[in-house]
MDAnalysis code that builds the backbone (N, CA, C; Angstrom):
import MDAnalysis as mda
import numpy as np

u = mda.Universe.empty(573, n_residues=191, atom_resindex=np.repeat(np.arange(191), 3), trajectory=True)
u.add_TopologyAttr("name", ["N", "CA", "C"] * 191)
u.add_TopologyAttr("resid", np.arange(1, 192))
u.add_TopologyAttr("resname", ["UNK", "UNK", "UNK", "UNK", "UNK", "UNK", "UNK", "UNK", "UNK", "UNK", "UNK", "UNK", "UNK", "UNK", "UNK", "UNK", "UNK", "UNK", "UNK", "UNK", "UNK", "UNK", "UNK", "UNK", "UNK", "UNK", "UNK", "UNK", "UNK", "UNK", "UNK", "UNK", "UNK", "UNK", "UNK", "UNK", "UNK", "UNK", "UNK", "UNK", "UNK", "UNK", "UNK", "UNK", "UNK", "UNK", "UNK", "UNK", "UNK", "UNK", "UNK", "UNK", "UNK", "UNK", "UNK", "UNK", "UNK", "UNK", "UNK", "UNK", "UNK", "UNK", "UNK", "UNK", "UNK", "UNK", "UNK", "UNK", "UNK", "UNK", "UNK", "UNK", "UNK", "UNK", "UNK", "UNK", "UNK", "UNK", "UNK", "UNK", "UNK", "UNK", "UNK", "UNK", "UNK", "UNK", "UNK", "UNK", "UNK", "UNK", "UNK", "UNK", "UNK", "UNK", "UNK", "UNK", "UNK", "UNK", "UNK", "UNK", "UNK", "UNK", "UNK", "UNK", "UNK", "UNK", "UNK", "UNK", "UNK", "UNK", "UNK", "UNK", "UNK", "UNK", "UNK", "UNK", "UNK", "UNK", "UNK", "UNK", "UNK", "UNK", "UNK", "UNK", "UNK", "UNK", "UNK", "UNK", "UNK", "UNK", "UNK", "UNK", "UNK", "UNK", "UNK", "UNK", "UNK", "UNK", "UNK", "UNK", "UNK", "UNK", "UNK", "UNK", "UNK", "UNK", "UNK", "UNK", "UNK", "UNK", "UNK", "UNK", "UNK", "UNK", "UNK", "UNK", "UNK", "UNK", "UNK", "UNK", "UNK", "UNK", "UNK", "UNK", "UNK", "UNK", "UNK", "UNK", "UNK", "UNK", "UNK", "UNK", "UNK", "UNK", "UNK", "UNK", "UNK", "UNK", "UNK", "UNK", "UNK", "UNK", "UNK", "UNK", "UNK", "UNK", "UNK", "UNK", "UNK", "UNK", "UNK"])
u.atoms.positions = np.array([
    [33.624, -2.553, 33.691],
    [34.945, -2.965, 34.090],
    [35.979, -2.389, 33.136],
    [37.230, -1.951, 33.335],
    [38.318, -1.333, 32.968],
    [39.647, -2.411, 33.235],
    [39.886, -2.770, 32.122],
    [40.914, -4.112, 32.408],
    [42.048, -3.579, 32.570],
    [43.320, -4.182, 32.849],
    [44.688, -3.224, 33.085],
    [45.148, -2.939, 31.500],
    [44.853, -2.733, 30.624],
    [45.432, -2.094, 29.676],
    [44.086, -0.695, 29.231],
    [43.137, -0.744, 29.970],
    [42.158, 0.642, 29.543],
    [41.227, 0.335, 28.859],
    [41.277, -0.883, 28.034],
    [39.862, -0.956, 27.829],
    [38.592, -1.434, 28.395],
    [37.447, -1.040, 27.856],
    [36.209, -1.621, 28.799],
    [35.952, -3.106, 28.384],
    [35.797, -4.004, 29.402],
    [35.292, -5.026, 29.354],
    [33.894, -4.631, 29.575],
    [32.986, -6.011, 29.101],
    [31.412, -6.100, 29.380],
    [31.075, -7.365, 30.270],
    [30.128, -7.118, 30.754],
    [29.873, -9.001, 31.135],
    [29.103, -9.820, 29.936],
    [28.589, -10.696, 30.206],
    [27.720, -11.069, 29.297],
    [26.118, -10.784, 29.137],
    [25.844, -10.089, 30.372],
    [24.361, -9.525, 30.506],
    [24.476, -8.527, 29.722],
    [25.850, -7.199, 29.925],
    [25.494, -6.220, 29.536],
    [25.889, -6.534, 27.680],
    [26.526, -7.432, 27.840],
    [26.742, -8.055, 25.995],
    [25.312, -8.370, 25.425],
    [24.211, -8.900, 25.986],
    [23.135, -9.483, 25.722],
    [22.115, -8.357, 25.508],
    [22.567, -7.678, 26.168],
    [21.415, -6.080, 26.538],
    [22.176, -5.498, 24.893],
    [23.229, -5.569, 25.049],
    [23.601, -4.132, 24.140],
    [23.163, -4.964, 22.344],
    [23.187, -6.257, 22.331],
    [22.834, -7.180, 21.361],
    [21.098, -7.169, 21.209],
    [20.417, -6.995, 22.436],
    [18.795, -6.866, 21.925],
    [18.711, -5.242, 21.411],
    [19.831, -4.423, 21.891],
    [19.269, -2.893, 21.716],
    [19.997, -2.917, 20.218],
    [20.668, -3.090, 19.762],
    [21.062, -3.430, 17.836],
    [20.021, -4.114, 17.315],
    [19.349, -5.437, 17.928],
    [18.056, -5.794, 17.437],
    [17.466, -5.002, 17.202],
    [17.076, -4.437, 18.367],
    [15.799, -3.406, 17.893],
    [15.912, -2.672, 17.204],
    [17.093, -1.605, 17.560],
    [17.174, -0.556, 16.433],
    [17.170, -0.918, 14.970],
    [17.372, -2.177, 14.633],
    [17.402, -2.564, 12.894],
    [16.785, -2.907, 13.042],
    [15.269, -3.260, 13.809],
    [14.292, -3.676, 13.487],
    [13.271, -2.807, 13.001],
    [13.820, -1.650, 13.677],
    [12.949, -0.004, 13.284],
    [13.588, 0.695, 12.087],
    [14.778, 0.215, 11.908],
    [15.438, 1.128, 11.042],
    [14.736, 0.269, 9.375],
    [14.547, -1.132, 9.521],
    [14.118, -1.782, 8.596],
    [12.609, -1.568, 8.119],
    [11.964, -1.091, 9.619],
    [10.476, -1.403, 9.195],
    [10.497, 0.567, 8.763],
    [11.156, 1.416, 9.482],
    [11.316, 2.761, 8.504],
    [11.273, 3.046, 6.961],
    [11.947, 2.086, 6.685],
    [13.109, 2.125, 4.836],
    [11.702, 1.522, 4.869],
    [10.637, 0.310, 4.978],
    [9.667, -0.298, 4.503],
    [8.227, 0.845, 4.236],
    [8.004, 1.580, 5.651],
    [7.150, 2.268, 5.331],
    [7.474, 3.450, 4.397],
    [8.904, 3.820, 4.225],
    [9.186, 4.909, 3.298],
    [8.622, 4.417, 1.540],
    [9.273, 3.667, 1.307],
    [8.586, 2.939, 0.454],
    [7.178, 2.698, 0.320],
    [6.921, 1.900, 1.195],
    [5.116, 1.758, 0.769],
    [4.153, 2.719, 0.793],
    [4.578, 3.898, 2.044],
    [4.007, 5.486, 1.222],
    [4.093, 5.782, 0.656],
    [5.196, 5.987, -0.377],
    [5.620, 7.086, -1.918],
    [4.361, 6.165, -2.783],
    [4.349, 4.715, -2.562],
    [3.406, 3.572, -3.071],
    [2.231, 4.203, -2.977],
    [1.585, 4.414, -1.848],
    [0.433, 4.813, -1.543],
    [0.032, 5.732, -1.780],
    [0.849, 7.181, -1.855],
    [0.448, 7.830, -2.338],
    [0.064, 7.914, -3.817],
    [1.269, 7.563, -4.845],
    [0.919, 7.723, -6.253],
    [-0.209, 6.724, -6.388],
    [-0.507, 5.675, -5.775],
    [-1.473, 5.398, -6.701],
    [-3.026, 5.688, -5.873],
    [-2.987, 6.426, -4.287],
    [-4.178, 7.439, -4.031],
    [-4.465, 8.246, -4.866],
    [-3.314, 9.084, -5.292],
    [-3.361, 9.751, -6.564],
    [-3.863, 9.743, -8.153],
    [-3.856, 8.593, -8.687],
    [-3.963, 7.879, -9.825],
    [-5.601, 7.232, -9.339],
    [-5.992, 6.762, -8.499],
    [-7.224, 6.333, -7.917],
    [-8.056, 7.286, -7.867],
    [-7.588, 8.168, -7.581],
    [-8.791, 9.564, -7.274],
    [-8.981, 9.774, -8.741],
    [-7.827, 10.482, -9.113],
    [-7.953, 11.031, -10.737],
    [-8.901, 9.574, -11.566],
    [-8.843, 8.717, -11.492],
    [-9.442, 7.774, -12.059],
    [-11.372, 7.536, -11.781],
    [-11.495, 7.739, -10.431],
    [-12.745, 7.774, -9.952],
    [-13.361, 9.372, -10.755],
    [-12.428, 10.683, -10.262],
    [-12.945, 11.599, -10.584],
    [-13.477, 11.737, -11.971],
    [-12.380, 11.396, -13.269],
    [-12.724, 11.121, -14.760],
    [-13.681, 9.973, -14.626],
    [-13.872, 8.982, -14.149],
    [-14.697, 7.895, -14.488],
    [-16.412, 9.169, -13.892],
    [-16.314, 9.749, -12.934],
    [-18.039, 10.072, -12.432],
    [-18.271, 10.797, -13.553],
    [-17.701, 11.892, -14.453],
    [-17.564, 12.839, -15.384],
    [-17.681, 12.511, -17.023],
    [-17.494, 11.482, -16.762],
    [-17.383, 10.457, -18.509],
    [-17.616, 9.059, -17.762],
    [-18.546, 8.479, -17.713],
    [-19.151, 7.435, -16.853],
    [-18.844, 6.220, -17.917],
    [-19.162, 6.644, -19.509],
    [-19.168, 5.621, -20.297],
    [-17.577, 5.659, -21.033],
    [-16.400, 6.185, -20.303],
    [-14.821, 6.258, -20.612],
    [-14.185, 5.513, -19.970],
    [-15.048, 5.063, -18.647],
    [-14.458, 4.560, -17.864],
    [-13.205, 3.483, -17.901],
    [-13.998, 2.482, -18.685],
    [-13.154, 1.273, -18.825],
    [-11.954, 1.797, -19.292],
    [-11.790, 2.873, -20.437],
    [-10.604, 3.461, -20.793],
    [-9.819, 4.044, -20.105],
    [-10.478, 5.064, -19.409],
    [-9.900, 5.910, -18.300],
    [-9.087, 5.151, -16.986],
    [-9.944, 3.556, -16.724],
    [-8.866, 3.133, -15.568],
    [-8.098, 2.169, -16.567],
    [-8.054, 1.651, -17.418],
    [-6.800, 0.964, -18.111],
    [-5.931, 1.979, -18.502],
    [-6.076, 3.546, -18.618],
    [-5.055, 4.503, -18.926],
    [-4.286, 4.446, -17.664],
    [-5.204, 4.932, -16.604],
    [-4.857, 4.904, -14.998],
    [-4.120, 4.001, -14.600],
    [-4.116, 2.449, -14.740],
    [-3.663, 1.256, -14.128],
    [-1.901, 1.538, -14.987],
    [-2.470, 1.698, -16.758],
    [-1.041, 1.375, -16.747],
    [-0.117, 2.727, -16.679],
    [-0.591, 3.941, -16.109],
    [0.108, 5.238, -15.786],
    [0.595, 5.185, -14.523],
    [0.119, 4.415, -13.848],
    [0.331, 3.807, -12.327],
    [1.584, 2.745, -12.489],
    [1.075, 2.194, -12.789],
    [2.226, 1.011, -12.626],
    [3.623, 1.562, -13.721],
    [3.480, 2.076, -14.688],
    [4.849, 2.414, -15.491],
    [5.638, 3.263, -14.235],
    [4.838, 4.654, -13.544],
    [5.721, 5.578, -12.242],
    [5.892, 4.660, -11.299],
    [5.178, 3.224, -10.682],
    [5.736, 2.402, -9.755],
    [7.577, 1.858, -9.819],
    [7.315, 1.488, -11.460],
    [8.502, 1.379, -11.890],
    [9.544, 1.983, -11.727],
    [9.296, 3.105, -12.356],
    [10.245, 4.272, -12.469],
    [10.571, 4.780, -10.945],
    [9.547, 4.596, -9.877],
    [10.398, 5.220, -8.470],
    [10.762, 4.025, -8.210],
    [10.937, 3.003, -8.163],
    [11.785, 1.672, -7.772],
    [12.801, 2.020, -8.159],
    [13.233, 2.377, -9.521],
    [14.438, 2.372, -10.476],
    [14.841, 3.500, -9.313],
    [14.419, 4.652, -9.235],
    [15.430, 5.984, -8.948],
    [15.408, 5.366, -7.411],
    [14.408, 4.672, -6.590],
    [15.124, 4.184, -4.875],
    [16.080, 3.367, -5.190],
    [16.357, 2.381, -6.479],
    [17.649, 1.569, -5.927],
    [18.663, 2.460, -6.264],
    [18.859, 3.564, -7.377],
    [19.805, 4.578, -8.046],
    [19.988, 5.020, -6.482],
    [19.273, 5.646, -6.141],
    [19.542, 6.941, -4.764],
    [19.893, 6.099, -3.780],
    [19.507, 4.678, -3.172],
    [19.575, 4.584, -2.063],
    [20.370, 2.907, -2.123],
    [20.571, 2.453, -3.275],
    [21.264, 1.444, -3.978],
    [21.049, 0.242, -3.215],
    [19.792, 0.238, -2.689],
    [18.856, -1.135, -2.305],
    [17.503, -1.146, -3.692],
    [17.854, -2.227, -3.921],
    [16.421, -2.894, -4.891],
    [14.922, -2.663, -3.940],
    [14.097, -2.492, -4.767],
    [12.519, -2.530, -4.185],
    [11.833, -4.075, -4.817],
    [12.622, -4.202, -5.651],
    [11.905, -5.226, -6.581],
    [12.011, -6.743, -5.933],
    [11.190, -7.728, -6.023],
    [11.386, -8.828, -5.436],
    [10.213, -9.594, -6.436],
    [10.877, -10.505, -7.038],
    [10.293, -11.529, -7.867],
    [9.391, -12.231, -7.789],
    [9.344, -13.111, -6.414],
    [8.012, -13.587, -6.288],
    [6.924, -12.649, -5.609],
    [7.500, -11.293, -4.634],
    [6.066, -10.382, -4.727],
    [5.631, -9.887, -5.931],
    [6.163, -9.943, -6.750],
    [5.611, -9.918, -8.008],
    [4.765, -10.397, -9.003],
    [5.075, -12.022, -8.584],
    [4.496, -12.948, -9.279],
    [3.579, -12.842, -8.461],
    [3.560, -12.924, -6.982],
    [2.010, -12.834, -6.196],
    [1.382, -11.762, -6.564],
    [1.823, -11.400, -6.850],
    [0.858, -9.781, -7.469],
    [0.426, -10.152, -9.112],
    [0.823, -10.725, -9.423],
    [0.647, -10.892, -10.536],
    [-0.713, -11.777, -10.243],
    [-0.769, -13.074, -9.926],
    [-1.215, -13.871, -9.472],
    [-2.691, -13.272, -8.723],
    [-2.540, -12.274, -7.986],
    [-3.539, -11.727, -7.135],
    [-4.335, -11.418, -8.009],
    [-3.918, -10.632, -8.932],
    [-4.586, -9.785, -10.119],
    [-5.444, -10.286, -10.800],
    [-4.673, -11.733, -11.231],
    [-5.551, -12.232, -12.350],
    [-6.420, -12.830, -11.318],
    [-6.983, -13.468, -10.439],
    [-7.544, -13.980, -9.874],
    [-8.875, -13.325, -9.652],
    [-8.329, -11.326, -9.202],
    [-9.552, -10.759, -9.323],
    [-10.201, -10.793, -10.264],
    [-9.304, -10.737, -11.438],
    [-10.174, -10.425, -13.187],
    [-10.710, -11.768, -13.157],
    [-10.535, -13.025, -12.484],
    [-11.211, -13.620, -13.194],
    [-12.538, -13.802, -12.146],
    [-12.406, -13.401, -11.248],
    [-13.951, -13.757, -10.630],
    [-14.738, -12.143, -10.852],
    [-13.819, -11.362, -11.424],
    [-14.593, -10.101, -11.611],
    [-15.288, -9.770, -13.070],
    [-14.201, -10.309, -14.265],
    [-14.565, -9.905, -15.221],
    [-15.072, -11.150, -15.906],
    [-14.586, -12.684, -15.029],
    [-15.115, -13.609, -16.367],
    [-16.439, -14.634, -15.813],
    [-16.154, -14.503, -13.972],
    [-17.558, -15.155, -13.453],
    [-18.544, -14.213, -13.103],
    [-18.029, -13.121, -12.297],
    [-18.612, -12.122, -11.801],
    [-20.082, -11.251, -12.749],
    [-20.129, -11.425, -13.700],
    [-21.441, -10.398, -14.235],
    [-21.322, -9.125, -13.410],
    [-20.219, -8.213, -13.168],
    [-20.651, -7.282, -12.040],
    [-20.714, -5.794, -13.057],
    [-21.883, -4.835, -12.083],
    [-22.177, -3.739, -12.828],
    [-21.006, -2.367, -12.164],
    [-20.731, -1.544, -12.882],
    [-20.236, -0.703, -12.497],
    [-19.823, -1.016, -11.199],
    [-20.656, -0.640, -10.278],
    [-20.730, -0.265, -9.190],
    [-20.087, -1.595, -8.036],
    [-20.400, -2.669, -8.393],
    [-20.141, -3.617, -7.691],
    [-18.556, -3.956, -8.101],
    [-18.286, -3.456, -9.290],
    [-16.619, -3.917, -9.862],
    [-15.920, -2.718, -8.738],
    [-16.224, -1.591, -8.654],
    [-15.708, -0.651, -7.705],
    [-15.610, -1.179, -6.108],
    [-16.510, -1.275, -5.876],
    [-16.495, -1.940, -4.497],
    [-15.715, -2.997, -4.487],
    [-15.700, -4.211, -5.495],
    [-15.365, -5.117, -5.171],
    [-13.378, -5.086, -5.459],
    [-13.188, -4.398, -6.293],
    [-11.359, -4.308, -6.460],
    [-10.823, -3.064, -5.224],
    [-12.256, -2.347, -4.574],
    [-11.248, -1.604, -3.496],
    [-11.232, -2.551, -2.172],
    [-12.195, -3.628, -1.889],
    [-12.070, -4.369, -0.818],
    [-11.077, -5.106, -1.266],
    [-10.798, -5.821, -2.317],
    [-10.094, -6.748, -2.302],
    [-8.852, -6.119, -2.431],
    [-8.194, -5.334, -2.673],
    [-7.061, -5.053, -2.976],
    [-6.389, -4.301, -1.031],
    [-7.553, -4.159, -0.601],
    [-7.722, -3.697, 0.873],
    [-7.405, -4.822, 1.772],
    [-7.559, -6.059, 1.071],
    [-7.397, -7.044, 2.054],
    [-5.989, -7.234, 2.352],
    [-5.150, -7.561, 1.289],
    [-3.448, -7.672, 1.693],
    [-2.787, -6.373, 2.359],
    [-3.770, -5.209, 2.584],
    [-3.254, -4.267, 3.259],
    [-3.618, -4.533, 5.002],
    [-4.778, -5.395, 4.826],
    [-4.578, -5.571, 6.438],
    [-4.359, -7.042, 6.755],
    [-3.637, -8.036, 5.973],
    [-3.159, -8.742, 6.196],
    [-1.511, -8.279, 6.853],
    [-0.674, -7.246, 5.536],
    [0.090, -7.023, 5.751],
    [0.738, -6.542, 7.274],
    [-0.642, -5.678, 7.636],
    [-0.316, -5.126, 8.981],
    [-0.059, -6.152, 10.341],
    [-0.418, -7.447, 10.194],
    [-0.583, -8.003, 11.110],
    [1.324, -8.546, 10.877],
    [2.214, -8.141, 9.760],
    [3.536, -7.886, 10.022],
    [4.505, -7.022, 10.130],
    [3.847, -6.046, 9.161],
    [4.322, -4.488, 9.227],
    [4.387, -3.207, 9.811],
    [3.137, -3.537, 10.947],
    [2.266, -2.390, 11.413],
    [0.968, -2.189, 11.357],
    [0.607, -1.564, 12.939],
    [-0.717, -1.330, 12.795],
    [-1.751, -0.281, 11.907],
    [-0.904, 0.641, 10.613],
    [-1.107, 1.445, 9.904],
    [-1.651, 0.823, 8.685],
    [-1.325, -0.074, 8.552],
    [-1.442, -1.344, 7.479],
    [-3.344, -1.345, 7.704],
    [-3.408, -2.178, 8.804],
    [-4.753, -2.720, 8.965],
    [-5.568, -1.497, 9.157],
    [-5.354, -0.502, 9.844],
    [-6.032, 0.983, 9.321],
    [-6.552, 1.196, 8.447],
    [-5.555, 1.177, 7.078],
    [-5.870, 2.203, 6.433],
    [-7.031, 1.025, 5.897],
    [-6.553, 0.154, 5.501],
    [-7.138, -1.455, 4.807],
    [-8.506, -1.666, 5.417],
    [-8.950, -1.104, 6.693],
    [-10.365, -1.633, 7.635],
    [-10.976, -0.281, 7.459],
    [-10.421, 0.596, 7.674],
    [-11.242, 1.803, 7.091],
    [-11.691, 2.430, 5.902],
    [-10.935, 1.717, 4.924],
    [-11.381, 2.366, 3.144],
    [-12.390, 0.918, 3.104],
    [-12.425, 0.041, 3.568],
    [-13.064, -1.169, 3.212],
    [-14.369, -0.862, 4.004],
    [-14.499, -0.044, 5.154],
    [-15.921, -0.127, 5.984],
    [-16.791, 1.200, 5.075],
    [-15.627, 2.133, 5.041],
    [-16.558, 2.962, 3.905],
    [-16.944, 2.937, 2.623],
    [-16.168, 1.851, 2.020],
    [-16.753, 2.105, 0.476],
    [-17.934, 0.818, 0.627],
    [-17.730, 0.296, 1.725],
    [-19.417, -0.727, 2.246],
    [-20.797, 0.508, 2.680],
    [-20.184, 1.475, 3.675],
    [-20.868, 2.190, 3.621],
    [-21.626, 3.167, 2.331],
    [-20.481, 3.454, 1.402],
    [-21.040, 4.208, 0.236],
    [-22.114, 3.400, -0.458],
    [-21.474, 1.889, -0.752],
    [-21.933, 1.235, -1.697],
    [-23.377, 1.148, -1.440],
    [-23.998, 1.738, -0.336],
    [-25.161, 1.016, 0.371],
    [-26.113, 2.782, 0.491],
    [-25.222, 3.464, 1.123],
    [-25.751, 5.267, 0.772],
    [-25.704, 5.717, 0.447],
    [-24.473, 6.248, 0.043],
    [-23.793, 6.845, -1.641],
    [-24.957, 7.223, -2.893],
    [-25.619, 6.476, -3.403],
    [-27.009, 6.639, -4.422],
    [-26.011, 6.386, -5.410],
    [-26.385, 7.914, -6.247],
    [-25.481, 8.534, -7.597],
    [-24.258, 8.974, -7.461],
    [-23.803, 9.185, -6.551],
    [-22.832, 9.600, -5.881],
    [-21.587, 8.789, -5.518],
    [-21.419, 7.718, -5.584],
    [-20.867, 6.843, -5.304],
    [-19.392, 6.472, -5.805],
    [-19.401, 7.143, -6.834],
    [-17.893, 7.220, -7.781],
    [-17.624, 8.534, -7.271],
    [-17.882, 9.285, -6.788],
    [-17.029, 11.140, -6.143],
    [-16.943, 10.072, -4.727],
    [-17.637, 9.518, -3.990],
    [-17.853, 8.746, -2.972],
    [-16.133, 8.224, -2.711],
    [-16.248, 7.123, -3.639],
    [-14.896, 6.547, -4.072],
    [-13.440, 7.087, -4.225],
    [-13.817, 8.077, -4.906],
    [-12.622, 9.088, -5.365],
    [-11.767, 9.389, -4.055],
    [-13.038, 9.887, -2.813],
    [-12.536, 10.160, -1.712],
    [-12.111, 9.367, -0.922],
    [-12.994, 8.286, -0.858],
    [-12.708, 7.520, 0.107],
    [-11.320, 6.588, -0.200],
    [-11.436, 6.086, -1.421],
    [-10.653, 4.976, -2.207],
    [-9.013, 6.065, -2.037],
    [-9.158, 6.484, -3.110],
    [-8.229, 7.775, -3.505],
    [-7.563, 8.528, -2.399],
    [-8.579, 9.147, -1.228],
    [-8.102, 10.146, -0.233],
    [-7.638, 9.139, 0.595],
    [-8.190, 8.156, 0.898],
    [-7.383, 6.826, 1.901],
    [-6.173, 6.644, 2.168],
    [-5.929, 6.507, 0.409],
    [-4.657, 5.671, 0.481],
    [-3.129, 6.809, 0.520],
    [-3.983, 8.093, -0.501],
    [-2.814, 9.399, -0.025],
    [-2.994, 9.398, 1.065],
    [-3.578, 9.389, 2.185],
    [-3.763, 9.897, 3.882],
    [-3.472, 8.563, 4.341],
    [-3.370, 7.797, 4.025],
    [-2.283, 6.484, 4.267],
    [-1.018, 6.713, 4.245],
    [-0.438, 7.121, 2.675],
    [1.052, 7.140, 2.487],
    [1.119, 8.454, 3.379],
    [0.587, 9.737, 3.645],
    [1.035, 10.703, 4.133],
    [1.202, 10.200, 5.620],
    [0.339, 9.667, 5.907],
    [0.392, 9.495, 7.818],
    [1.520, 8.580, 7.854],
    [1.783, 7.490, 7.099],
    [3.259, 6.587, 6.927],
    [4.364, 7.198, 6.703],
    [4.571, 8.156, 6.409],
    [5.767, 9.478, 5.718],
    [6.423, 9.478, 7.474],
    [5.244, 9.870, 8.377],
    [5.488, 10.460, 9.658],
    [6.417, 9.599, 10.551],
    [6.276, 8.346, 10.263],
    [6.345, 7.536, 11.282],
    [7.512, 6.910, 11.179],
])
């Protein structure tokens, strides 16, 4: 409709229509900015995971050193690209209580891993890539179906390794653990 002074009127259907199509679009534009983020995530620390598996099969008895170098070389660049996304794009990444749940998550593993657990090598591997796999396919059941992907597939294979794998099982990891989660953040880049 064209009222007598030229502008368009709407009705209220087409007000309602043009109000779900702004929904949506910020609903995509939000869950975009989310996966941009949680790939650059995924990748550095596919990255940092591999390199960690790869030095751990190569120096078997460095290990413990090699992933506490890894964990905290990981998490200091988590930092640092948070800092330069809120600089560049002047939205925060940071959120306090995912933090504290993360925090929280963590110790929970160490403590059924490192203080009840008795676990050998091999079972500490398996057991921090499932578990850390799980809030990835929890997540998906809000974020996307890329979520529960990547999370059901690094979790069915490092069950599979843990079981065929032999000696092999840390190059096993590297790939599976490591190549996952880069071929996670990369396939999330796309979308």
């Amino acid at each position: 409709m064209i009222s007598q002074r030229g502008d368009t009127v709407i009705n209220s259907q087409e007000a309602s229509a043009a109000l779900m199509e702004i929904e949506s679009l910020s609903r995509l534009v939000r869950q975009s900015v989310f996966y941009r983020h949680a790939s650059t995530m995924l990748i550095l620390w596919g990255v940092a995971t591999f390199i960690g598996y790869l030095l751990s099969f190569f120096a078997p008895a460095a290990a413990p050193v090699i992933w506490a170098v890894v964990i905290v070389a990981g998490v200091i660049c988590a930092i640092i690209i948070g800092a330069l996304n809120k600089k560049r794009e002047g939205v925060s990444t940071f959120d306090a209580r995912a933090t504290a749940a993360f925090i929280a998550f963590v110790a929970f593993g160490c403590l059924w891993s490192i203080v009840f657990g008795n676990m050998a090598p091999r079972q500490i591997a398996a057991f921090w890539t499932t578990y850390f796999m799980l809030p990835y396919v929890m997540t998906g059941f809000w974020f996307g179906r890329v979520f529960v992907v990547i999370g059901m597939s690094v979790i069915a294979l490092t069950l599979l390794g843990y079981f065929l794998a032999g000696p092999w099982f840390t190059l096993w990891m590297a790939v599976v653990n490591g190549g996952g989660l880069l071929l996670g953040g990369l396939w999330m880049r796309r979308s």
